[in-house]
C-alpha positions in Angstrom: -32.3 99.1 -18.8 -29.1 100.4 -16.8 -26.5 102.0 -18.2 -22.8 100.3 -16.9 -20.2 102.8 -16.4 -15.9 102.1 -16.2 -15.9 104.9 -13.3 -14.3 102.1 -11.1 -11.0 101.5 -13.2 -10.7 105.6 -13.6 -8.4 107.4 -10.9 -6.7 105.6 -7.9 -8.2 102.5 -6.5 -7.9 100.7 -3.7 -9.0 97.0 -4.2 -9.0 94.7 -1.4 -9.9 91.2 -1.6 -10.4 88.8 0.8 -10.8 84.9 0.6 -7.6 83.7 -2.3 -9.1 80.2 -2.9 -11.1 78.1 -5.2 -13.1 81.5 -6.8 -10.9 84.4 -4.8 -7.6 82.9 -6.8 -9.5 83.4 -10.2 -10.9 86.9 -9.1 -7.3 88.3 -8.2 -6.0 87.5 -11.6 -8.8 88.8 -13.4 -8.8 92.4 -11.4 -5.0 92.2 -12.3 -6.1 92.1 -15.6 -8.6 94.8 -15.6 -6.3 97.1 -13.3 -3.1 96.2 -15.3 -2.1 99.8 -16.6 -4.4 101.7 -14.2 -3.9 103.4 -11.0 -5.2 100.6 -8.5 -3.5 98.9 -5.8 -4.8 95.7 -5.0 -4.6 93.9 -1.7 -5.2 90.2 -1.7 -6.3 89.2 2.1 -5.8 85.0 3.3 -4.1 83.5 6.1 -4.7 79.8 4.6 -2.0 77.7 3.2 -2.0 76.7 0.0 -2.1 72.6 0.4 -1.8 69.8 -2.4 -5.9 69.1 -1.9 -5.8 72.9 -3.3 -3.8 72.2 -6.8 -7.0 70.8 -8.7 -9.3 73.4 -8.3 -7.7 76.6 -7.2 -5.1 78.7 -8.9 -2.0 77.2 -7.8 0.8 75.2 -8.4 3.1 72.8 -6.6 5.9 74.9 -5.6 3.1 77.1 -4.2 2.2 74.6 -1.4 3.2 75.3 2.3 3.1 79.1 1.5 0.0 81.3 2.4 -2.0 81.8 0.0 -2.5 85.0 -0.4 1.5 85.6 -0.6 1.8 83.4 -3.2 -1.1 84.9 -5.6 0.1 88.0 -4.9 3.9 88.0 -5.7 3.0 85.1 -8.7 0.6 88.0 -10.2 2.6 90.5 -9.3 5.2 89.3 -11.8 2.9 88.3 -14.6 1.4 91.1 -14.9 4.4 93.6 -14.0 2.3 95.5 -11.5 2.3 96.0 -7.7 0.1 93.0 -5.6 -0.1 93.8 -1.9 -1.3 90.3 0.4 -2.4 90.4 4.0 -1.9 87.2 5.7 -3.3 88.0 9.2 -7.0 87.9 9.1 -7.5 89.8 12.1 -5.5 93.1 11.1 -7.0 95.8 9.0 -5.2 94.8 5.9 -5.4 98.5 4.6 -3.6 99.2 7.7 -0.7 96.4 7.1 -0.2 97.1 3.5 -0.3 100.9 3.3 0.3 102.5 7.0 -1.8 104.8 8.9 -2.6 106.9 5.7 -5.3 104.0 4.4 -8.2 106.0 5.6 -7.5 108.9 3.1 -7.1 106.5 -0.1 -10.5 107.2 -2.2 -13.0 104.2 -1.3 -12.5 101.8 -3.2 -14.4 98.3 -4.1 -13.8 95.0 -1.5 -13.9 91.7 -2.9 -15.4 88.8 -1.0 -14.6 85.4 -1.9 -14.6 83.6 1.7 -17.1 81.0 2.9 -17.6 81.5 6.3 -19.6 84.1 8.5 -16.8 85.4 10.8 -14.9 86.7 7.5 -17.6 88.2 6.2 -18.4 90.4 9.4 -15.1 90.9 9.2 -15.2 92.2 5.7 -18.1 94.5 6.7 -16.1 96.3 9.4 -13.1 97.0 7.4 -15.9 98.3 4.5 -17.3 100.9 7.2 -13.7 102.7 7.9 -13.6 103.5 4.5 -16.9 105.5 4.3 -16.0 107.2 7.2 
């Protein structure tokens, strides 16, 4: 049997998450939800638009379409749930970098969140997760 602990939503956080589609969407507002109240910043990474084949199965709406993705979630969730949302829209920039300046490598590591469906995001992902255990 293993033992689950809440260490993760104790102290400063940083929580990145990559991919704001059909499951990433979902994911950002439920870490909103388990962060809201808590030292974490959370950094939602896409550089997709949202489009109107997206409104039926991911977690936007109409007024949302043209604007990335990961923009909209952000500033949408941001409001809801009165805290602060970074977003990265570049996929090819550190997005630790972007949203928090030369400093990210000191934040305390924190947890990245991949919801993307493709390889080249994924290795992405794994080179941004080895600067912060560095």
């Amino acid at each position: 049997m293993y033992r689950l602990d809440n260490s993760l939503v104790r102290g400063e956080r940083t929580i990145a998450l990559v991919g704001c589609g059909g499951t990433g969407g979902f994911v950002a507002e439920g870490l909103c939800r388990l962060f809201r109240g808590a030292r974490a910043r959370i950094i939602l990474v896409d550089g997709d638009r949202v489009e109107e084949r997206n409104l039926l199965r991911q977690n936007f709406y109409p007024e949302e379409m043209g604007r990335f993705k990961s923009q909209a979630l952000a500033e949408r969730l941001a409001m809801k749930f009165g805290m602060p949302v970074g977003y990265s829209v570049d996929p090819l920039m550190n997005p630790l970098e972007e949203q928090c300046g030369p400093r990210w490598r000191q934040l305390k590591p924190g947890l990245l969140v991949g919801c993307v469906d493709n390889a080249y995001a994924r290795a992405a992902m794994a080179e941004w997760s080895a600067h912060w255990h560095t």
